[in-house]
TIVO-2410 file (N, C-alpha, C; in nm, 3 decimals):
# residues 105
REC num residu      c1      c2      c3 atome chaine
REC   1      X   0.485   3.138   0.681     N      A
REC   1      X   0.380   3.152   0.582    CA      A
REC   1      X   0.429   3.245   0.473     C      A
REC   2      X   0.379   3.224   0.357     N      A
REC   2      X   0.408   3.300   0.212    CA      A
REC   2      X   0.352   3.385   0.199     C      A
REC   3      X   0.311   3.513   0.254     N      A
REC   3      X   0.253   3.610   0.223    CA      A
REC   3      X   0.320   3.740   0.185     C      A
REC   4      X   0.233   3.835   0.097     N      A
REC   4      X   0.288   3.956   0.026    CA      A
REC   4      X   0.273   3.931  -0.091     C      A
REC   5      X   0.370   4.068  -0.173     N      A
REC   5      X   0.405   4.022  -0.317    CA      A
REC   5      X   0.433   3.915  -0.350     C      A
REC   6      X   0.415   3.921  -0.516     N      A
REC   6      X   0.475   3.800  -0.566    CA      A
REC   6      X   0.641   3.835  -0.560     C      A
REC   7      X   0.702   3.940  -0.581     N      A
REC   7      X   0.872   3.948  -0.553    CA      A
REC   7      X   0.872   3.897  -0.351     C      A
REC   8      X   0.803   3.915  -0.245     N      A
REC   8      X   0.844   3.878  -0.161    CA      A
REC   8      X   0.849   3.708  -0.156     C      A
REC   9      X   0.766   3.698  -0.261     N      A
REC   9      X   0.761   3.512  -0.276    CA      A
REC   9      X   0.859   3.435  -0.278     C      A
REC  10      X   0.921   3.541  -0.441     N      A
REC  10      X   1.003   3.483  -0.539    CA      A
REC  10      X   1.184   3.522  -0.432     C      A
REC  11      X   1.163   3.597  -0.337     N      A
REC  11      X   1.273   3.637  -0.286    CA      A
REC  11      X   1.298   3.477  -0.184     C      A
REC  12      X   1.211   3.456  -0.135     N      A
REC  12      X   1.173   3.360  -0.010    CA      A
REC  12      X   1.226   3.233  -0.077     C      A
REC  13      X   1.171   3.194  -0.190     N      A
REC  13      X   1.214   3.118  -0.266    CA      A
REC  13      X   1.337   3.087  -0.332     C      A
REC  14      X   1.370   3.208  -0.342     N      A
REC  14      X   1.575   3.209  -0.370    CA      A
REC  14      X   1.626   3.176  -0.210     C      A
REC  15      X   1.578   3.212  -0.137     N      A
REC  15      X   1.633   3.184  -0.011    CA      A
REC  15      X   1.629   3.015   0.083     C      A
REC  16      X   1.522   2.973   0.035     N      A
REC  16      X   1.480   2.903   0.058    CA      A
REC  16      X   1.599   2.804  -0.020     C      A
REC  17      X   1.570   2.798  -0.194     N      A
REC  17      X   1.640   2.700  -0.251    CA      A
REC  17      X   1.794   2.718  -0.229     C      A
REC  18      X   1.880   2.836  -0.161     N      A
REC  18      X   1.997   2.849  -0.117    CA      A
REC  18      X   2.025   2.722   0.015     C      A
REC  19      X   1.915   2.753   0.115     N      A
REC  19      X   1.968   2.732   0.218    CA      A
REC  19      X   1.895   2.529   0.267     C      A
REC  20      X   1.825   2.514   0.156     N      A
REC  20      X   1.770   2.377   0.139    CA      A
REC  20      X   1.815   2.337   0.020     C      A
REC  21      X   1.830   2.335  -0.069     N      A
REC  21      X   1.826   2.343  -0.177    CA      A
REC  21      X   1.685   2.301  -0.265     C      A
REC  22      X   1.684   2.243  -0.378     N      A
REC  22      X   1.524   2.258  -0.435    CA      A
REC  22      X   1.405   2.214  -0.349     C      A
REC  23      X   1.329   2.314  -0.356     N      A
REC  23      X   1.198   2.354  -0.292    CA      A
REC  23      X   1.104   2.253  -0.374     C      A
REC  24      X   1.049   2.188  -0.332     N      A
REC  24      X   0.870   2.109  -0.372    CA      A
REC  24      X   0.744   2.140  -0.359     C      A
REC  25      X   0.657   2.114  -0.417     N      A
REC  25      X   0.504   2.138  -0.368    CA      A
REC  25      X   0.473   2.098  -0.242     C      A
REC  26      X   0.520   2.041  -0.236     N      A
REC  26      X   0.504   1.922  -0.059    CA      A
REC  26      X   0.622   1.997   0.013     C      A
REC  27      X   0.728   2.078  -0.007     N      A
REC  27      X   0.786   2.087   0.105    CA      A
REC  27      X   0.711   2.315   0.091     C      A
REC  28      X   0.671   2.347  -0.007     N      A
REC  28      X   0.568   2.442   0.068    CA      A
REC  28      X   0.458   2.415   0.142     C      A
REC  29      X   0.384   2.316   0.098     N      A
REC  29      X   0.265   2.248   0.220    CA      A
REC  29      X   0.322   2.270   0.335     C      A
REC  30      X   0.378   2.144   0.355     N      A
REC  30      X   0.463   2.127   0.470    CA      A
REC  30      X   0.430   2.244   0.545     C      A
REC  31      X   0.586   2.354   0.479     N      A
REC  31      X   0.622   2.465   0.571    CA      A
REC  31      X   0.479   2.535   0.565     C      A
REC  32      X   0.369   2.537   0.505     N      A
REC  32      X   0.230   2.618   0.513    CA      A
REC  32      X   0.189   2.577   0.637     C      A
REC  33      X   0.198   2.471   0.629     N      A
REC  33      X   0.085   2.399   0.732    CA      A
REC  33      X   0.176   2.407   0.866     C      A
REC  34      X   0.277   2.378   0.885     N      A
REC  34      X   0.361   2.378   1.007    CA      A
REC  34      X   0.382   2.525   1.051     C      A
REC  35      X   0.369   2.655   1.006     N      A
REC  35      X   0.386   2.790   1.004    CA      A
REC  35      X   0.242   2.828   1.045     C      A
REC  36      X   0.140   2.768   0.998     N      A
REC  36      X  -0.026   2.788   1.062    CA      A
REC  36      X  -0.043   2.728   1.158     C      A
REC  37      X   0.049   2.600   1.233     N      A
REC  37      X  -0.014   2.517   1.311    CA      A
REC  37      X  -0.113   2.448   1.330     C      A
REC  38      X  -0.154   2.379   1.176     N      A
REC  38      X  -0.235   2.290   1.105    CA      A
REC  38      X  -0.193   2.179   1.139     C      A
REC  39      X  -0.311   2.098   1.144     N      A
REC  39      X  -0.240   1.921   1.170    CA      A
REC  39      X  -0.323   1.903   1.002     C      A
REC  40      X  -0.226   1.778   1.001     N      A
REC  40      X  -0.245   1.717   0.797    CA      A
REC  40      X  -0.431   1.741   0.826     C      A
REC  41      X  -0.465   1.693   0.893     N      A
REC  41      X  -0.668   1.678   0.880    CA      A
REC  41      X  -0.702   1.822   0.867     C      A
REC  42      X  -0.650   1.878   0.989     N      A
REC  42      X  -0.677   2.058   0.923    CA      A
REC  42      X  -0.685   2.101   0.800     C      A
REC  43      X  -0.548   2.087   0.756     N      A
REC  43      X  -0.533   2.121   0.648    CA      A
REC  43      X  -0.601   2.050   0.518     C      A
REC  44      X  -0.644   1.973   0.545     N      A
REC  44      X  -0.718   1.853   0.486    CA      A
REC  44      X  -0.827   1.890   0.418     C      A
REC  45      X  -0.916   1.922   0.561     N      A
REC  45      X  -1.019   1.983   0.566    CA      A
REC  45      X  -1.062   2.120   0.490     C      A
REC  46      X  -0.978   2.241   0.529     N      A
REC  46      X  -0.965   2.361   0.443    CA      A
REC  46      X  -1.008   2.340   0.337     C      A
REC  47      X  -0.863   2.261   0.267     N      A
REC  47      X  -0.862   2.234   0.117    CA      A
REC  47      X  -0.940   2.139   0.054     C      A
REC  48      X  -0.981   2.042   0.119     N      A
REC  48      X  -1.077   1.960   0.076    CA      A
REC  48      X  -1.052   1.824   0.043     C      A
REC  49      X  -0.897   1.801   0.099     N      A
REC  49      X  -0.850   1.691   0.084    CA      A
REC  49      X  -0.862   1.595   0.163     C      A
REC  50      X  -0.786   1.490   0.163     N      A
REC  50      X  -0.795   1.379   0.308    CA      A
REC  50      X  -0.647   1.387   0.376     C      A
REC  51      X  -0.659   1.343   0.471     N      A
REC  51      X  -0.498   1.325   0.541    CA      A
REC  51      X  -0.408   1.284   0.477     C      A
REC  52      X  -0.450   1.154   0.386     N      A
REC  52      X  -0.327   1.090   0.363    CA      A
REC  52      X  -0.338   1.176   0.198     C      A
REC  53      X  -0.404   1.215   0.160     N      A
REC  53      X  -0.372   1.297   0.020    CA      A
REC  53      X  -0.238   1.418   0.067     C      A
REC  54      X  -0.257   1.512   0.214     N      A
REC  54      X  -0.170   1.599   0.225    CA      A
REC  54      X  -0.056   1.543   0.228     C      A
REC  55      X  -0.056   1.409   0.336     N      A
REC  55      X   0.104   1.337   0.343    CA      A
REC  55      X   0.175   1.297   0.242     C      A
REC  56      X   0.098   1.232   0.071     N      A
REC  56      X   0.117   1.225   0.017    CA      A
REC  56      X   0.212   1.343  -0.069     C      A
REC  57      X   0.107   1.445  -0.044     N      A
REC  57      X   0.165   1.553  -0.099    CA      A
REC  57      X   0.345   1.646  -0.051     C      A
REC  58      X   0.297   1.627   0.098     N      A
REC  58      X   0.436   1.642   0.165    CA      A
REC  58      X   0.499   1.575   0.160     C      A
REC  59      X   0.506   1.470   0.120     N      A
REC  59      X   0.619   1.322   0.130    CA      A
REC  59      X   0.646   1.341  -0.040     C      A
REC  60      X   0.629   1.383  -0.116     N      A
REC  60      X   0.651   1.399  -0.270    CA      A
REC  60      X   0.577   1.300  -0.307     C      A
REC  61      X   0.536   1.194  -0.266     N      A
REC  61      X   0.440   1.098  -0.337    CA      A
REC  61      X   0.384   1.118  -0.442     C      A
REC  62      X   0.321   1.200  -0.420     N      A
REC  62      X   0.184   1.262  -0.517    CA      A
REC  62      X   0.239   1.399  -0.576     C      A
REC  63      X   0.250   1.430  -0.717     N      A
REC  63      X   0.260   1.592  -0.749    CA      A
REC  63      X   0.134   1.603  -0.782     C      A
REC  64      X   0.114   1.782  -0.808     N      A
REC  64      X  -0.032   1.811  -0.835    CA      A
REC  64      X  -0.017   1.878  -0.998     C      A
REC  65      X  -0.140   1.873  -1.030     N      A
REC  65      X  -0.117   1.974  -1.136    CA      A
REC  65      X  -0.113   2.043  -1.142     C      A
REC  66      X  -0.144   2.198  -1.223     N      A
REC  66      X  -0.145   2.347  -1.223    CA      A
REC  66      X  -0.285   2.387  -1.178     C      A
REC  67      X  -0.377   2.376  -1.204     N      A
REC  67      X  -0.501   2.350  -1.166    CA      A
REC  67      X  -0.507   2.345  -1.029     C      A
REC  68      X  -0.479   2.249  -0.972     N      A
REC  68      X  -0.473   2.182  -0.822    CA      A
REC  68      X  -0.386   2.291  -0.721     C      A
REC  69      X  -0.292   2.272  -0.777     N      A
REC  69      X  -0.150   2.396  -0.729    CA      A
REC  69      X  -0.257   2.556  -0.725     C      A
REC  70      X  -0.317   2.573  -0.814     N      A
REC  70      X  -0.383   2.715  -0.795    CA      A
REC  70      X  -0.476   2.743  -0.738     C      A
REC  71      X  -0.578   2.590  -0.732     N      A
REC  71      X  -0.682   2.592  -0.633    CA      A
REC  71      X  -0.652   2.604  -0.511     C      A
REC  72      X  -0.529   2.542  -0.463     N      A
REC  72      X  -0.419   2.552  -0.339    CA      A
REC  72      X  -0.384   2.695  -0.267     C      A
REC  73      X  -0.376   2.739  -0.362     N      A
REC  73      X  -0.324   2.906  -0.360    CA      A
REC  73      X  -0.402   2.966  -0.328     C      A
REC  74      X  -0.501   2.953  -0.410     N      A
REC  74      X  -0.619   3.040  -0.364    CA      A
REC  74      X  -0.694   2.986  -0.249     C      A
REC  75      X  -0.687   2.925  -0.191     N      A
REC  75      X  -0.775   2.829  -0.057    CA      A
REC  75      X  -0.668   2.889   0.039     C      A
REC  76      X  -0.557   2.958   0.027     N      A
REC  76      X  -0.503   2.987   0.125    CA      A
REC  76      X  -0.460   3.084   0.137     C      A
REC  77      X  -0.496   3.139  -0.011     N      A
REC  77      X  -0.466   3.325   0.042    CA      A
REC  77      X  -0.320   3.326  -0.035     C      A
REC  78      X  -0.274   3.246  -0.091     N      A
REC  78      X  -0.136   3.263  -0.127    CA      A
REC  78      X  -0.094   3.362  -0.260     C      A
REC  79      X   0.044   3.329  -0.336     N      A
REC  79      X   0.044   3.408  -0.459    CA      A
REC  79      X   0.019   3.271  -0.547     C      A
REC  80      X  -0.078   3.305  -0.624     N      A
REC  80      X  -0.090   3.130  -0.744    CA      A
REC  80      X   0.040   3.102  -0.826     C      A
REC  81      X   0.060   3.201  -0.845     N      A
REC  81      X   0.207   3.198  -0.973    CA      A
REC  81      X   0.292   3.125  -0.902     C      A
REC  82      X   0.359   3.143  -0.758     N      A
REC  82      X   0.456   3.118  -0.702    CA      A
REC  82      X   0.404   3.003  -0.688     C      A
REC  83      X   0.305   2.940  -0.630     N      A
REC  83      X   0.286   2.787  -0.587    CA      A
REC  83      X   0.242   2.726  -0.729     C      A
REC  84      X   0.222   2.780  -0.816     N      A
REC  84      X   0.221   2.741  -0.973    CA      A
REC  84      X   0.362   2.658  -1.016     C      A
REC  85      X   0.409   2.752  -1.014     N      A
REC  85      X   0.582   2.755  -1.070    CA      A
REC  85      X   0.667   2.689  -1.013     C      A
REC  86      X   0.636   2.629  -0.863     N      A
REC  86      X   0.663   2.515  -0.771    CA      A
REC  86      X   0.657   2.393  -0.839     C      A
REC  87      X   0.496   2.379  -0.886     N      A
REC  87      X   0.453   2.241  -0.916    CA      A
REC  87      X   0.502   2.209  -1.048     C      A
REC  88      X   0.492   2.327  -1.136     N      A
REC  88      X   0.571   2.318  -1.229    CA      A
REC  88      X   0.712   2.256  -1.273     C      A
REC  89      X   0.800   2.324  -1.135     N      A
REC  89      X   0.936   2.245  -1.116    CA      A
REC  89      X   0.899   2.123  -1.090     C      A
REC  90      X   0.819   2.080  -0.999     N      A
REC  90      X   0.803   1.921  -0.955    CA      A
REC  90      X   0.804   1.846  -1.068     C      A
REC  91      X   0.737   1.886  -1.213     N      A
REC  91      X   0.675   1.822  -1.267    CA      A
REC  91      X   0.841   1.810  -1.369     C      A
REC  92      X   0.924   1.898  -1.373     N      A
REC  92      X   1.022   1.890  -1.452    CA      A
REC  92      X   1.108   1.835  -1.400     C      A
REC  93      X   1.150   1.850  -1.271     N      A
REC  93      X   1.224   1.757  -1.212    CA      A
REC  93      X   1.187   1.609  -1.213     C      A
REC  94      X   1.078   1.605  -1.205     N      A
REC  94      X   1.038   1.405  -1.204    CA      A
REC  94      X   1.061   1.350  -1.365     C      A
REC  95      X   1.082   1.448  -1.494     N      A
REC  95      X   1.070   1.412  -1.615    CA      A
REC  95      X   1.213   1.416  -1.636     C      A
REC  96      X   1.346   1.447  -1.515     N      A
REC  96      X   1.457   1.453  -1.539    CA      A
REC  96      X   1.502   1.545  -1.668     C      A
REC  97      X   1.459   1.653  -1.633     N      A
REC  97      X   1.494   1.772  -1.735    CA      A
REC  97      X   1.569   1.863  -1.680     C      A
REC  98      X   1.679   1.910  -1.687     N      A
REC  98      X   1.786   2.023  -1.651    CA      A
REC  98      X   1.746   2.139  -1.701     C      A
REC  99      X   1.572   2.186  -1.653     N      A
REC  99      X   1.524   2.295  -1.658    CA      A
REC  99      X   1.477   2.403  -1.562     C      A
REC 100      X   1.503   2.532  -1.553     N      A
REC 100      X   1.454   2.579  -1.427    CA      A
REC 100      X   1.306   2.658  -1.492     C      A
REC 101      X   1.210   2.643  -1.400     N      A
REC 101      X   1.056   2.704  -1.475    CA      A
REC 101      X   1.077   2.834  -1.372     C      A
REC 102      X   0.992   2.919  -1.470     N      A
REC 102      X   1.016   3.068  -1.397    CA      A
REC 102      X   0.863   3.134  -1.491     C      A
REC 103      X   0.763   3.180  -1.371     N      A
REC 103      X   0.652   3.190  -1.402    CA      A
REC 103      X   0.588   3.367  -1.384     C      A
REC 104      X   0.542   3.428  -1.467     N      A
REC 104      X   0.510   3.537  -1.453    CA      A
REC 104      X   0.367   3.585  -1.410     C      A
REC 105      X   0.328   3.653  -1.333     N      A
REC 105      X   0.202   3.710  -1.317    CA      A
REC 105      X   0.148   3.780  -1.366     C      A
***
């Protein structure tokens, strides 16, 4: 789970994209929900989604917007910026842009 500062985020996240390489909105779900021991309906539920919206979301299917991404954050206690700046990348990576987004609090 992602908890603490936003630098313990942003550290997790360098670590993360080292040892996986690029991180997704769906592959923080994922590790959220698999680190709580949430099943997709759990988590579903919390947030207000349906099952197949989370799988969607974990499977990259579906990106979210910034909006969505922060409502996310906050439904779980997280840092918004960091799961912001996630979706953000999602959204630059799918537009095939050789950009890295880097988001401030």
């Amino acid at each position: 789970m992602i908890t603490g500062s936003n630098k313990k985020s942003k550290d997790l996240l360098k670590k993360l994209k080292k040892e996986v390489g690029p991180v997704s909105f769906g592959d923080l779900l994922l590790y959220y929900r698999e680190s709580m021991e949430l099943t997709q309906v759990e988590l579903g539920k919390k947030l207000g989604f349906s099952r197949q919206f989370i799988c969607d979301l974990e499977k990259g299917r579906r990106l979210v917007s910034v909006e969505m991404a922060s409502q996310v954050a906050k439904s779980i206690k997280e840092p918004i910026a960091y799961w912001v700046e996630v979706a953000l990348q999602d959204q630059v990576r799918k537009a095939n842009l050789d950009l890295e987004v880097h988001v401030a609090s």
